[in-house]
NUTOR-803384 format. One line per field, with one value per residue (C-alpha): residue number from 0; residue in one letter; x, z, y. Coordinates in nm, 4 decimals, always signed. Layout:
BEGIN
k = c(NUM | ...)
r = c(A | ...)
c1 = c(X | ...)
c3 = c(Z | ...)
c2 = c(Y | ...)
//
This chain:
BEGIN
k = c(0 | 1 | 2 | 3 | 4 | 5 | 6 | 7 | 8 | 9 | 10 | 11 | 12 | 13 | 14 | 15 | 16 | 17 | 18 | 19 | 20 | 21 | 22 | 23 | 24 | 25 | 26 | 27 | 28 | 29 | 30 | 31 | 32 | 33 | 34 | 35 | 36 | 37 | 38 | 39 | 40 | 41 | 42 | 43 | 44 | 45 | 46 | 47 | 48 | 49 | 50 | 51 | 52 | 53 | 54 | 55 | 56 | 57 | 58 | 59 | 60 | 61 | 62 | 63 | 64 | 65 | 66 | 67 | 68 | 69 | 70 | 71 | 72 | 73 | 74 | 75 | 76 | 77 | 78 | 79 | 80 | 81 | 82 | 83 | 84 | 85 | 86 | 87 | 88 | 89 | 90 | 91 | 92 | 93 | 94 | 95 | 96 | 97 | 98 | 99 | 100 | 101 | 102 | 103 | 104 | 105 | 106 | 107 | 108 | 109 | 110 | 111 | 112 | 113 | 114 | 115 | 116 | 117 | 118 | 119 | 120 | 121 | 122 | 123 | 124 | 125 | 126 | 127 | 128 | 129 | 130 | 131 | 132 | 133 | 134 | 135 | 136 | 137 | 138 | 139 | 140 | 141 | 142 | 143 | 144 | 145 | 146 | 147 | 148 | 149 | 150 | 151 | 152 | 153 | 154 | 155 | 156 | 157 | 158 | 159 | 160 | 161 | 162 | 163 | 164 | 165 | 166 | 167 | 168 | 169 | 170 | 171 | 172 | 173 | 174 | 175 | 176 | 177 | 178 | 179 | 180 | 181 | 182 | 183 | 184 | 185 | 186 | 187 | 188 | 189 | 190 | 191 | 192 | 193 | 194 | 195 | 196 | 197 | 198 | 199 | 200 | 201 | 202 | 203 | 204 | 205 | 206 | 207 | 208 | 209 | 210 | 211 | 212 | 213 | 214 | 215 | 216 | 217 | 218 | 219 | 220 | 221 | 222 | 223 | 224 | 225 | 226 | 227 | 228 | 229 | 230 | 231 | 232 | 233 | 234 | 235 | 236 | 237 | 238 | 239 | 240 | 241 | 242 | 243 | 244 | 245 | 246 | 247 | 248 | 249 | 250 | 251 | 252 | 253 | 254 | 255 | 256 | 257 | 258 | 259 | 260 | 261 | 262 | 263 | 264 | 265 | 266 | 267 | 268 | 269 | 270 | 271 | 272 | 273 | 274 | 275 | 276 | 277 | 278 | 279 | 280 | 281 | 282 | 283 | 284 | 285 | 286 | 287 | 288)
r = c(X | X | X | X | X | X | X | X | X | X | X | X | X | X | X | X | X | X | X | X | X | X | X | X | X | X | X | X | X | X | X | X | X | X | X | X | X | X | X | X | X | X | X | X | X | X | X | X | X | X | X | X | X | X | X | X | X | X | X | X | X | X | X | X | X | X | X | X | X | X | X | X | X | X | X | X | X | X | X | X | X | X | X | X | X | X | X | X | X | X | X | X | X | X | X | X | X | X | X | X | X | X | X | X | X | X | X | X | X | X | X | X | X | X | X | X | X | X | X | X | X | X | X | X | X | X | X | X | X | X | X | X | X | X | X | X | X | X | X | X | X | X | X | X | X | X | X | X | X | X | X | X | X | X | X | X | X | X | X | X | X | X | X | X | X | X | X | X | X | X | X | X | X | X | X | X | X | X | X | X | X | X | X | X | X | X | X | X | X | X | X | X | X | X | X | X | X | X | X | X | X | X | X | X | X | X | X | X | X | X | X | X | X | X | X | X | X | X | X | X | X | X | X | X | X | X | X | X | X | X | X | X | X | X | X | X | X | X | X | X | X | X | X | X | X | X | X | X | X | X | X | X | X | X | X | X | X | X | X | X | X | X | X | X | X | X | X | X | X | X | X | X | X | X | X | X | X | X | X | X | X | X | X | X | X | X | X | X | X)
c1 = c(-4.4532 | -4.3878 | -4.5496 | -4.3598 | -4.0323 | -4.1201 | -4.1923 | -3.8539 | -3.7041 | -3.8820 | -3.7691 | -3.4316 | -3.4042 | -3.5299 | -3.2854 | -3.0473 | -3.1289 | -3.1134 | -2.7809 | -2.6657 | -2.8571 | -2.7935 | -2.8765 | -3.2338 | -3.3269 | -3.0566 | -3.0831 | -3.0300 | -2.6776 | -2.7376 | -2.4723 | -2.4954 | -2.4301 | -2.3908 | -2.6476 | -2.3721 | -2.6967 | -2.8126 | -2.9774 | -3.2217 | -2.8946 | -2.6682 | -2.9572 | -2.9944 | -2.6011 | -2.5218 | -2.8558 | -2.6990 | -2.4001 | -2.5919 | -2.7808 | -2.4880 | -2.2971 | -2.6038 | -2.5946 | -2.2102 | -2.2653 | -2.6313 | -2.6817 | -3.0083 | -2.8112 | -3.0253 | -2.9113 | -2.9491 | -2.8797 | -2.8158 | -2.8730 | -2.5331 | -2.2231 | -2.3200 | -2.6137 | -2.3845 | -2.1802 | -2.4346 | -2.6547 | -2.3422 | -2.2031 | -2.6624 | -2.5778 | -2.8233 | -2.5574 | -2.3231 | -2.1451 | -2.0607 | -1.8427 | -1.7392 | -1.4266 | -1.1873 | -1.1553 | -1.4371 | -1.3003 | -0.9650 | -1.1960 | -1.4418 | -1.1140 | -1.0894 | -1.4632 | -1.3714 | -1.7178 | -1.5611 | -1.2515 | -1.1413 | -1.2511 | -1.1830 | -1.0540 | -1.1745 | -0.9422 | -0.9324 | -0.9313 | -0.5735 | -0.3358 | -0.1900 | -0.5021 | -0.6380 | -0.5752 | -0.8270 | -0.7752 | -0.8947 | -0.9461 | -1.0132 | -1.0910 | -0.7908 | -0.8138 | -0.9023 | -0.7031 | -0.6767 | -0.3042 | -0.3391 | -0.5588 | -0.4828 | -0.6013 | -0.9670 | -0.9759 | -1.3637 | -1.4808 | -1.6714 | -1.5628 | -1.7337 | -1.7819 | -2.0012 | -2.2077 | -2.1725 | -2.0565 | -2.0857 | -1.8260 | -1.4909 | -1.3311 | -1.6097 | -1.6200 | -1.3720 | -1.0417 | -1.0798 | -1.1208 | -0.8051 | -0.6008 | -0.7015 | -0.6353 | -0.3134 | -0.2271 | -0.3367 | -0.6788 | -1.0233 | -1.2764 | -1.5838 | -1.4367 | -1.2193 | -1.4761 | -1.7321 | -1.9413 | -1.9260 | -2.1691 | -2.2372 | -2.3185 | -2.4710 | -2.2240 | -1.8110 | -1.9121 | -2.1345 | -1.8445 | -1.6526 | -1.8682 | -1.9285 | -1.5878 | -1.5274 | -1.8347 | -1.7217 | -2.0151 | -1.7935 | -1.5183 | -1.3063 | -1.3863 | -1.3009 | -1.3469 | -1.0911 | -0.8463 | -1.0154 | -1.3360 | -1.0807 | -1.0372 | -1.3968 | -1.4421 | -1.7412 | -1.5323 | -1.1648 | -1.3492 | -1.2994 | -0.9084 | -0.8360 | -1.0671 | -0.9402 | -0.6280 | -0.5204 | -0.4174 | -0.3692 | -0.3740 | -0.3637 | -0.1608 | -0.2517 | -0.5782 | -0.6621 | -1.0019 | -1.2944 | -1.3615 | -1.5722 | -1.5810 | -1.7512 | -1.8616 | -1.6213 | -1.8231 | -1.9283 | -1.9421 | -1.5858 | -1.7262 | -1.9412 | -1.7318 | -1.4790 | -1.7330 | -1.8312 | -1.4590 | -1.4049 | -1.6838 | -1.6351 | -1.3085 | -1.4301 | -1.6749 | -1.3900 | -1.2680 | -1.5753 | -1.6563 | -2.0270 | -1.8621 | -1.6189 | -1.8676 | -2.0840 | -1.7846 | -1.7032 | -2.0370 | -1.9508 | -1.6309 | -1.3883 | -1.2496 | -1.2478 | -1.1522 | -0.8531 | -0.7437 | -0.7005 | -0.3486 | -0.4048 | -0.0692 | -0.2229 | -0.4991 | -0.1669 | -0.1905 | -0.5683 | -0.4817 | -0.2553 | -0.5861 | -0.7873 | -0.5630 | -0.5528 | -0.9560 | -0.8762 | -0.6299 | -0.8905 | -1.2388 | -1.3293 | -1.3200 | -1.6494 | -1.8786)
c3 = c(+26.2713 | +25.9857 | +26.1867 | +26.4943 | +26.2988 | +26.1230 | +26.4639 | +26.6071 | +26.2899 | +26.4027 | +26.7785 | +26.6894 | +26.4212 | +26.6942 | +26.9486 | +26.6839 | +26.6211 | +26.9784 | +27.0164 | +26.7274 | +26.8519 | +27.2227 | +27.2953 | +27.2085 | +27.5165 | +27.7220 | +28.0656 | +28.1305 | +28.1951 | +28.6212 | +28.6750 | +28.9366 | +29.1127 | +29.4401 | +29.5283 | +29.7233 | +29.9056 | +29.5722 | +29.3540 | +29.1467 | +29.0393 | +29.0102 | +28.7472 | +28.5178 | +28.5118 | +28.4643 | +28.2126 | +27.9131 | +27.9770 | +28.0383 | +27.6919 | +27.4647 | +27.6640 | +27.5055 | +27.1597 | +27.1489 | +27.2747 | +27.1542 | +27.5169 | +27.7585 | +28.0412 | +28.3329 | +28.5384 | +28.9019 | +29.2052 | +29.4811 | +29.8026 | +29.9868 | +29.8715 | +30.1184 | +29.9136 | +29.6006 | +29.7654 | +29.8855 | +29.6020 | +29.3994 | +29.6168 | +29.4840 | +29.1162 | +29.1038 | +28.9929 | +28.7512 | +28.7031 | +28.9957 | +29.0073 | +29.3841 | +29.5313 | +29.4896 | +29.9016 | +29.9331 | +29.6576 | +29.9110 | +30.1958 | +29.9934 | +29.8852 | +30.1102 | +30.0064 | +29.6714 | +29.5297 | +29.2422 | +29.0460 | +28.9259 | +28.5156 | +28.4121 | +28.6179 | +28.5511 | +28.4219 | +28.6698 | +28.5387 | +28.7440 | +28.5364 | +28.8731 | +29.0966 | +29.3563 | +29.7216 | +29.9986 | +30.1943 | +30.4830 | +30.3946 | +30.5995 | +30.4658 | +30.3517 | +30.6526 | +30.9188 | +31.1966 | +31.1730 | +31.0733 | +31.1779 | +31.2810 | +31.6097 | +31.6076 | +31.5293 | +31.8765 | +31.9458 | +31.6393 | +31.3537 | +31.0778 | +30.7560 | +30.6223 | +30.3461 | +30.3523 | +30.6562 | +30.6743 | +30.2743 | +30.1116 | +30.1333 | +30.0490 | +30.2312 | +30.5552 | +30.6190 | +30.4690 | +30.6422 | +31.0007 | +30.9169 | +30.7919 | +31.1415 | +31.3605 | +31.1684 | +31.3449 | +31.7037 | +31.6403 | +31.8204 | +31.5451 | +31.7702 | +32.0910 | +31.9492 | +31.7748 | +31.8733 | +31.5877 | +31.3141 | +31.0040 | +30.7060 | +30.4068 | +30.1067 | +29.8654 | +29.8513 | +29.6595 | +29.9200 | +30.1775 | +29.9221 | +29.9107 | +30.2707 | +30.3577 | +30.0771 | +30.1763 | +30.5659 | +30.6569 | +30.8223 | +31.0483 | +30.8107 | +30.5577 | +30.3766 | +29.9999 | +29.7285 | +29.5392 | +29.1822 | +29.2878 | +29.1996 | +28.8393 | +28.7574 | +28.5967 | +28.7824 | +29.1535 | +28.9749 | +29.1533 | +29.5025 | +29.4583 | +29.6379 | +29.9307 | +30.0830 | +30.2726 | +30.2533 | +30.5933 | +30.5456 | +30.2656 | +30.2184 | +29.9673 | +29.6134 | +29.5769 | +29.3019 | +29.1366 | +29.0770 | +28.9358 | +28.7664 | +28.9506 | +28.7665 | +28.9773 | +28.9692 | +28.7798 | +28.5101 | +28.1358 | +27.9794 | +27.6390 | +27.7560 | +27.9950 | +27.6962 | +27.4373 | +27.7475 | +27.8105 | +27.4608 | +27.4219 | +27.7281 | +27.6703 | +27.3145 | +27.4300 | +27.6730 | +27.3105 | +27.1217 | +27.0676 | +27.2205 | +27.5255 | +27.6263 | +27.6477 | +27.8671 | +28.0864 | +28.1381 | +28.2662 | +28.5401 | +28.6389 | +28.4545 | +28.1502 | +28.0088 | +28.0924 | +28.1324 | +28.2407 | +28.6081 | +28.7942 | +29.1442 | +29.3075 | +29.3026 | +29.5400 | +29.8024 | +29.9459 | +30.1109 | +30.3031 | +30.5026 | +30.5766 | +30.6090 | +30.8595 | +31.0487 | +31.0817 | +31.2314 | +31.4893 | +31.6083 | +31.5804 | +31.3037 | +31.0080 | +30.8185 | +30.9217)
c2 = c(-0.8154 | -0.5603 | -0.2974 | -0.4037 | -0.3348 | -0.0314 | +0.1015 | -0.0073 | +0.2080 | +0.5193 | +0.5002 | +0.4213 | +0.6916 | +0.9125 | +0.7871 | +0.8605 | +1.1810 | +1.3308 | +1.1729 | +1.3927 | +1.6646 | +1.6195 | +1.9754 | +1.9242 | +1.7584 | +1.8165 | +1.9729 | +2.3033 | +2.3993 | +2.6209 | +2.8889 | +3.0464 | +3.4196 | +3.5300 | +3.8428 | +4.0225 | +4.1627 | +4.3228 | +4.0405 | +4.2658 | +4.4269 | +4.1006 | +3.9893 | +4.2836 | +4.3000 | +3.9377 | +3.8761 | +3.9519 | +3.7398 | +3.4519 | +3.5399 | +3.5886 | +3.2659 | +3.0719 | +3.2373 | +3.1218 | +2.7399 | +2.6794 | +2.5470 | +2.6467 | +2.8007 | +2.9261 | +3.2250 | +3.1652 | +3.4453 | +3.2973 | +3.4183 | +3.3266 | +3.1590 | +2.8644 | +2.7808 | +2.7618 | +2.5144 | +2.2872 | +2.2713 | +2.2228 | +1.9245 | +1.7968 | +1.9298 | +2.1584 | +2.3962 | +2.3452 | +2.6787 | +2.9373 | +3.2633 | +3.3000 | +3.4804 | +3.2434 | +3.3074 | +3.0930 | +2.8023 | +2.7566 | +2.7307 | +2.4525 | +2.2948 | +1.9823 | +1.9006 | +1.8755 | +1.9824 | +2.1807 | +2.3039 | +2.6581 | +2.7111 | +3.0764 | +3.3796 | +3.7187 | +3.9063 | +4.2614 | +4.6012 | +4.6072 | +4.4410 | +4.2997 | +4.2389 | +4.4140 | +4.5066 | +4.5575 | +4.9208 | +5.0878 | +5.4798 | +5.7344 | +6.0750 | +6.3008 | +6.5902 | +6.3571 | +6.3368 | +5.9358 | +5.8083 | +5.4660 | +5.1631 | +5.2338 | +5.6246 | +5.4617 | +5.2741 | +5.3892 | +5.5106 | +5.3449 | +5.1313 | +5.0479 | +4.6924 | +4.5330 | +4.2270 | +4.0407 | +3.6575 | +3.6501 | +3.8035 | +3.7668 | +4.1620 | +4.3117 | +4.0972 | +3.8261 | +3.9557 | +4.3084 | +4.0885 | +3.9135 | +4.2237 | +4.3821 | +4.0884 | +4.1017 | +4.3998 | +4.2626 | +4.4511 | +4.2694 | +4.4495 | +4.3668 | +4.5108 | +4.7543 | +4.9938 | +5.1485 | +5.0372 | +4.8324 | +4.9706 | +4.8024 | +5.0007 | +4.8094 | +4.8410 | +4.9561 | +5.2328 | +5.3502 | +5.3381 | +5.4981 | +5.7932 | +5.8181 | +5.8525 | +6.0930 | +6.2979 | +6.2621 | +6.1030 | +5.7906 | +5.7515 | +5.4894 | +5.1624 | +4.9080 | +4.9118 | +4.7087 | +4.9318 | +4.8181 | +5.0785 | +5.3856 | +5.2351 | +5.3450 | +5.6829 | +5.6965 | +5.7332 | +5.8650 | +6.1905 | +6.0466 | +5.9413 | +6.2724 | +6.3132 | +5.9744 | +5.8577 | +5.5190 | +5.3943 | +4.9869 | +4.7921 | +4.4113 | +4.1990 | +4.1314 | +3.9478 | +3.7318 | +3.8306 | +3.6107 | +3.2939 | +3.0800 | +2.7383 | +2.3884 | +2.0987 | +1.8182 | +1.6053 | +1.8349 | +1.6727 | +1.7156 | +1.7917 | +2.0903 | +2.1930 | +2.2804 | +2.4029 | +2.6648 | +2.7675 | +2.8210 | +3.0665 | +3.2568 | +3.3308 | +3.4140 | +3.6460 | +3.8236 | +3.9111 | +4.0195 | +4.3641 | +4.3067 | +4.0525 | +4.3549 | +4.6134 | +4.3291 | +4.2712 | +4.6070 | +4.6680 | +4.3779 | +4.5416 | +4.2921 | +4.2942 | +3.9269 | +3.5421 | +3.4002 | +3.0167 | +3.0396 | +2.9941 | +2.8191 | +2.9304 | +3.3012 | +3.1714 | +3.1104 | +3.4352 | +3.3480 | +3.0673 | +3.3802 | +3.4916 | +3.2268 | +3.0843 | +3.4197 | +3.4118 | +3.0314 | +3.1676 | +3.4184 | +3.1671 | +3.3985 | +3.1626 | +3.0947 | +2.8029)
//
């Protein structure tokens, strides 16, 4: 009997123990990353992120690319992932399902957001959407992202344009800086990149071999989205030290490298202005799946 109790003392001392410690053998916390198409890249930029997120909360948080933002939301609705950062394009167009909420923002170079735009270079002879009837136009990532794909569709049916009829081709380039240069180099007819790109010393160079011809409204930036059912506790111990790490000397150069400059609580009346587009894409059988 002794030896029956003295047992039941160790368990529950145990049992104790890892309640105090909960981290010890807690699951793995999954946030996840869209590839955007370039996933080796997504990984060695996001990496160290991920690493100094898990120095701040003392959590095991695993770093997942994802191939599509369709995958994020199904195998969030199965909470396999926990965390996401998506354009928040795609969050108003999950909304109904309710599969999760908006956590942080990223806070854009632009103190004011960003803009999609259609450029052309500076000495060609195109003035308007309608002097590219026939010619090529660059997008990025097809049927993925939102700023590449879906809200340069909507700006142009906004101006009675059929994309898929109207041009003689549609090319996709890999990245916006690649249609960037391209244009700048003359090497395409016109593109879309997002009016951020310019911000980066890297492409200041290109700001006057381009023409802007269009350019859409103000676009929130990312976010950072949680399943619905996320645990309240760590949900606010991993606010608190992302937004902390927006602020850190070591977080800023990090976030810099990812083309924002920190966290900040999101505001859901600045996602507004993509239901404009989204229900434009409806109009026109366009919308995503």
């Amino acid at each position: 009997m002794l030896n029956y109790l003295r047992q039941f003392r160790i368990i529950l001392i145990v049992c104790l123990f890892c309640t105090i410690n909960g981290n010890l053998f807690a699951a793995p916390v999954n946030f996840a990353v869209p590839s955007s198409g370039e996933g080796l890249r997504q990984l060695l930029l996001w990496s160290p992120l991920i690493e100094l997120l898990e120095e701040e909360t003392e959590l095991d948080i695993n770093l997942i690319i994802a191939k599509n933002h369709e995958i994020i939301r199904e195998e969030m609705g199965i909470k396999n992932y926990d965390f996401a950062l998506i354009d928040p394009f795609w969050y108003k167009h999950w909304q109904k399902s309710g599969v999760c909420f908006p956590f942080l923002e990223t806070c854009c170079m632009e103190t004011h957001g960003f803009r999609n735009i259609l450029i052309v270079h500076k000495g060609s002879v195109y003035r308007t959407l309608k002097d590219l009837e026939n010619r090529s136009i660059a997008l990025t990532v097809p049927f993925d992202s939102a700023s590449g794909f879906y809200i340069p569709l909507a700006m142009m049916f906004e101006h009675d344009i059929e994309p898929f009829s109207y041009f003689k081709a549609i090319v996709f380039p890999e990245t916006f800086e690649s249609v960037l240069k391209g244009i700048a180099y003359g090497k395409l007819d016109s593109g879309f990149i997002t009016s951020d790109l310019l911000d980066d010393f890297e492409n200041n160079r290109y700001r006057d071999e381009i023409r802007v011809i269009i350019e859409s409204e103000v676009l929130p930036c990312q976010v950072v989205v949680v399943r619905k059912d996320f645990n309240q506790e760590l949900l606010y111990r991993i606010r608190e030290a992302m937004i902390h790490i927006g602020k850190s000397e070591r977080g800023i150069e990090i976030l810099n490298q990812l083309g924002f400059s920190g966290f900040m609580k999101p505001g859901e009346d600045k996602y507004n202005v993509l239901m404009k587009y989204l229900n434009i894409l409806e109009l026109n059988n366009a919308a995503p799946e």
